[in-house]
Every structure is written in structure tokens, then in C-alpha cells.
C-alpha positions in Angstrom: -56.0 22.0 23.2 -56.6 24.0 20.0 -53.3 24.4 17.9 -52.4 27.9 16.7 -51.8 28.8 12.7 -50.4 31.4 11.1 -51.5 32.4 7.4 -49.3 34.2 5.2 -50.5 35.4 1.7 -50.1 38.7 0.3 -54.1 39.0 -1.2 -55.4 39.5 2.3 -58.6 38.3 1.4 -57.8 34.7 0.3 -55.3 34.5 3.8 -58.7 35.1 5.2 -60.5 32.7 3.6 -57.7 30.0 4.4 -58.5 30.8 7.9 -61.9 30.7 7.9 -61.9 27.2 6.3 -58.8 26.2 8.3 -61.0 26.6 11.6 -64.0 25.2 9.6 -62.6 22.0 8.3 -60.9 20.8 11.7 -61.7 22.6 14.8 -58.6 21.8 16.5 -57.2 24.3 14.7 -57.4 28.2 15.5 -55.4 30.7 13.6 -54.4 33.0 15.4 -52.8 35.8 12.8 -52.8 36.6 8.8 -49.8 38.3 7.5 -49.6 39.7 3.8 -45.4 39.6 3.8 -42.8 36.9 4.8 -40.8 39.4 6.8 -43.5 40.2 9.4 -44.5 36.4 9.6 -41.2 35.5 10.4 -40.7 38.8 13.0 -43.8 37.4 14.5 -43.1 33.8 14.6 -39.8 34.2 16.1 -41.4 36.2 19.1 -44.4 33.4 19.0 -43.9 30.3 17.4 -47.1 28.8 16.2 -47.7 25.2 15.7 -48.4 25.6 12.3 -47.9 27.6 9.1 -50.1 28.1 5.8 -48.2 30.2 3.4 -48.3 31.4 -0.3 -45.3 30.7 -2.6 -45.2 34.2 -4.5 -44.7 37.3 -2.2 -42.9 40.4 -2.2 -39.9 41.0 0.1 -39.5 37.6 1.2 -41.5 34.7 -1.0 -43.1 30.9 0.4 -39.8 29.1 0.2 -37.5 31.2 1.8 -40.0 31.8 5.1 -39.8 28.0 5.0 -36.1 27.5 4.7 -35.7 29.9 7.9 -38.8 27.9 10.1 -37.3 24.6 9.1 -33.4 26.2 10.2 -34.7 28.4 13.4 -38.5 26.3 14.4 -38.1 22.5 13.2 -41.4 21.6 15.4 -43.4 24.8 13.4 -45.6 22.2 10.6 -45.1 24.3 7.2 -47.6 24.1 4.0 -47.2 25.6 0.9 -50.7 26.9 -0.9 -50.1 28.6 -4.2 -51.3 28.3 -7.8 -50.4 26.0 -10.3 -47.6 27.1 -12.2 -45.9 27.2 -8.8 -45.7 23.6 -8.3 -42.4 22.7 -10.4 -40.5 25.5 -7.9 -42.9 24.8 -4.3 -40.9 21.5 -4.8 -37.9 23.0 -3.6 -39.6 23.0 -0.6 -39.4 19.4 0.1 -36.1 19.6 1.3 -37.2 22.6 4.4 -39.7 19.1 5.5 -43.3 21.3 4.0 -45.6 18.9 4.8 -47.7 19.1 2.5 -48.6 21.2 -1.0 -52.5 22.4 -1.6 -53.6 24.3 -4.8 -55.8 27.5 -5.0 -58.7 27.5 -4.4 -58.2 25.0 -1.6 -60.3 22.0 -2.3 -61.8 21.1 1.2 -61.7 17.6 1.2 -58.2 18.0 0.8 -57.9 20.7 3.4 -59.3 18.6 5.9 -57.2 15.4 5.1 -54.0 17.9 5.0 -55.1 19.0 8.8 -56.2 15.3 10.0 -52.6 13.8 9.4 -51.0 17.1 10.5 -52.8 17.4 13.9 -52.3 13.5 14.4 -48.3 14.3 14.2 -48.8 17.8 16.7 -50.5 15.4 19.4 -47.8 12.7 19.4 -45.5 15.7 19.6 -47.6 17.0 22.7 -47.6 14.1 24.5 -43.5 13.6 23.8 -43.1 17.2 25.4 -46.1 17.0 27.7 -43.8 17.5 30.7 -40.4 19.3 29.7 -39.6 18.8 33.7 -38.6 15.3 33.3 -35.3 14.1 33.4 -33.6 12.0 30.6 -32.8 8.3 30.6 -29.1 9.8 32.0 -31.4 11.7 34.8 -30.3 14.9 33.6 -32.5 17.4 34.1 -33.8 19.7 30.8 -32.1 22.9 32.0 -28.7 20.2 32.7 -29.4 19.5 29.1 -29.4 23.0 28.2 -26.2 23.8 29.5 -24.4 21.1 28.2 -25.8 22.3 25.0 -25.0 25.9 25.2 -21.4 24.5 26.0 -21.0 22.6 23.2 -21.8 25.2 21.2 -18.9 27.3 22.7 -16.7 24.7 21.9 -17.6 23.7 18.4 -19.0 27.0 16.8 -16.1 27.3 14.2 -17.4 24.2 13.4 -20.4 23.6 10.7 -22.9 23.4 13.4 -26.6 22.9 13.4 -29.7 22.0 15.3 -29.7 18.6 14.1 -26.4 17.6 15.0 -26.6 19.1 18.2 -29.7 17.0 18.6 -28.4 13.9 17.5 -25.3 14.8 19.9 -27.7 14.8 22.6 -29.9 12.0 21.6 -33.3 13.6 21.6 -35.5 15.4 18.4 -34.9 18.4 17.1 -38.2 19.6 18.2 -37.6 18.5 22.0 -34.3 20.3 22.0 -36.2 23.6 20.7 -38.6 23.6 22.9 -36.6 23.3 26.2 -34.3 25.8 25.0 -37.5 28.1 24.2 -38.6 27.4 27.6 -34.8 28.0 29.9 -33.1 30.2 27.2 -35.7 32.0 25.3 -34.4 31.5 22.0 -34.0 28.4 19.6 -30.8 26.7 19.2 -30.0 27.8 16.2 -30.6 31.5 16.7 -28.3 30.9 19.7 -25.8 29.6 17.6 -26.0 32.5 15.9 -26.0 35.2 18.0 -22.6 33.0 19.8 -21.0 33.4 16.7 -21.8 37.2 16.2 -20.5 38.0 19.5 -17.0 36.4 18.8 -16.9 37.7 15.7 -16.8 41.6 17.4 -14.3 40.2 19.4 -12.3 39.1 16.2 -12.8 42.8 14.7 -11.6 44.6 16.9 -8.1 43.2 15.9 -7.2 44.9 12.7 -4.8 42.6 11.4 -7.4 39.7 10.8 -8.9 40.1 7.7 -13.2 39.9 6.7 -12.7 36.7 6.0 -10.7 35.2 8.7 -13.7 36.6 10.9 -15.9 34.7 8.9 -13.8 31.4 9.0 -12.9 31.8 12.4 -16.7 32.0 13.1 -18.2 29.0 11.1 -20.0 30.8 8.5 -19.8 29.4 5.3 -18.6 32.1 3.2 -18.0 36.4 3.8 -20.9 37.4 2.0 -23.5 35.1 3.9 -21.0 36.0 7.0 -21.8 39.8 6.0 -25.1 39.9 5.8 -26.1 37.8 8.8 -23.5 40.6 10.9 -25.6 43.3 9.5 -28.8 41.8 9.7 -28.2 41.2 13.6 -25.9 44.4 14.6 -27.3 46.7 12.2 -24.0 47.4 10.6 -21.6 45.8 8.1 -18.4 44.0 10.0 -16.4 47.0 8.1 -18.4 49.6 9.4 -18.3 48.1 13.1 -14.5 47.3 12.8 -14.3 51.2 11.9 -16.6 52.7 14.6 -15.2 50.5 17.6 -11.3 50.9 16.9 -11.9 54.2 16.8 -13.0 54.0 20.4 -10.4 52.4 21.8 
């Protein structure tokens, strides 16, 4: 099987030529779209998830390190490498902690390229043949949609709490990555953007009660604080939890 990459750098012409030696290099490899902003690689990815991502540090909008913070919270199985100039290194470190597998300068040396893509595509085939057959049951023999459900309930029940893919993973006993991609297959959506969306849709429920504050919402929710709880409302409804508390009590 070829294994699909994504290229993100906002000089179109060098995400080309990343490409072109990407597929060059290591034929295993194809990549399958180029994207000169963070935003529409992310929009994309979270419709497609590729099995790999080359992206530039410094872009406007939405730069290197923050696309990889949201793969490595929303796509823990997408393989993530940072390509960027020099003077970036010092802050692509911050990356290390979002699991960026590995760091290449501009221009790409190809030796280094293909050594980068060798130990990368050794890691997606052991991944492939762990999830080869998402049909199987577990060593419990529960089934992966059983496993699902279990998960999705867990998540009812602990959403105040500060909960994440790899705890739920670790509650479950299996990888993140194996969790993600039997909730892509039965839900459609990651763990952790189901988490989210949960939390959202309790969070109307909370507004609609104008005696609890912003930020009880937010507590009562799990999200860390009211401004991150703020944006992630309006980033997801399309309106700020004040503006959504104001048009929907007006309704009833």
C-alpha cells in the first residue's frame, strides 16, 4: 500500500518540491495534497486524515507548531515533521513535546529525506499490521464497536473531568492510535473531537439557565479556563456562549 502525505508550506513552490522528492526518495510514499495555510491543512485533514504530514514552521494564520499541537490532540496516528530554515530550530523544538518525529532543514538534504521516510514508513507498517483487521475482538472478546460504546460512555460520565485521548486509551488498554481509528471507522470522528463536541452540547444545556455564570459553564464542562472555554464555543457554534445564552432565552 502507498501511504498518503500532506505538505503544508506557504511558498507553494518549495511544498512542491517536498513532494516531488518525497515520492522520489521512497516510493511508498504518495502525497496526496499541498496546502500553503495551517487552517486549510487542518480543515482537510480532519475530513481525511493522512498518514503523514510535512509542514513549514513559519506561516500566516496558523504556523508549524500549532497545526502539530492540534494533529497530536485530534490524529495521534497522523506522523508529523517539521521542515523549516535554520533560525527556526531553537522554537521547532517546542514541537518535541506534540511527538514530531523528526526535524529537516531547507533545502532538504536527500540523504536525510530518505532516512527520515525509511524509519517513518517502518513505524506506519507495524501500525498497519496492529490495525490490519479492526473486526477483531479484544483479549476480553469485546467487539471494536463494544469498545466504542463503552468509550463514548465513559466520556458522558467523566467529561467534567480533565479528559483526554490518552487516558481514555490507557482506560481501555489499547494505543491511542487503535482507539482513533475504530472510532473513525463506527463514529466518524476522533475521540477527542467527540469529547468535544459532548462537552459543547452540555454546555448549551448549561446556558440556557441564566443564573449560572460563564464560568460555571466552563467548569461544569471540563475546560480549563473561560477564555479557552470561549473560543472553542465559538469556534464550534459560530457564536460566543454570551451571544447564544442571549439568542436562545429569548426563545423560550
Amino acid at each position: 500500500m502507498k501511504y498518503q502525505v500532506i505538505v503544508v508550506d506557504d511558498e507553494s513552490l518549495i511544498a512542491k518540491n517536498i513532494a516531488k522528492n518525497i515520492e522520489r526518495v521512497n516510493p511508498a510514499f504518495e502525497v496526496i495534497k499541498t496546502f500553503s495555510y495551517g487552517t486549510e491543512a487542518l480543515e482537510y485533514i480532519r475530513t481525511a486524515p493522512p498518514h503523514l504530514v510535512f509542514t513549514d514552521i513559519r506561516m500566516p494564520e496558523m504556523d508549524g507548531i500549532v497545526l502539530t499541537k492540534h494533529l497530536f490532540e485530534e490524529f495521534p496516528f497522523i506522523e508529523c515533521v517539521i521542515v523549516s530554515g535554520y533560525s527556526d530550530f531553537s522554537y521547532a523544538k517546542s514541537a518535541l513535546k506534540y511527538r514530531v518525529k523528526d526535524y529537516l532543514l531547507k533545502p532538504i538534504d536527500k540523504e536525510e529525506l530518505r532516512i527520515c521516510l525509511a524509519a517513518i514508513e517502518t513505524r506506519l507498517n507495524a501500525n498497519h499490521n496492529d490495525l490490519v483487521n479492526l473486526n477483531e475482538q479484544d483479549k476480553d472478546g469485546r467487539k471494536p464497536e463494544e469498545i466504542v460504546e463503552l468509550t463514548k460512555e465513559y466520556i458522558h460520565q467523566h467529561y467534567k473531568d480533565a479528559l483526554n485521548l490518552t487516558e481514555l486509551a490507557d482506560k481501555f488498554g489499547f494505543s491511542s492510535a487503535y482507539l482513533s481509528k475504530i472510532f473513525l471507522k463506527y463514529v466518524d470522528i476522533t475521540p477527542s473531537k467527540y469529547i468535544k463536541d459532548y462537552r459543547i452540547k452540555m454546555a448549551k444545556q448549561l446556558l440556557l439557565n441564566p443564573d449560572v455564570t460563564i464560568a460555571a459553564v466552563s467548569q461544569e464542562t471540563g475546560f480549563t479556563d473561560p477564555f479557552h472555554f470561549s473560543k472553542t464555543f465559538k469556534t464550534v457554534t459560530g457564536f460566543t456562549p454570551t451571544e447564544y445564552r442571549g439568542i436562545h432565552i429569548e426563545k423560550l
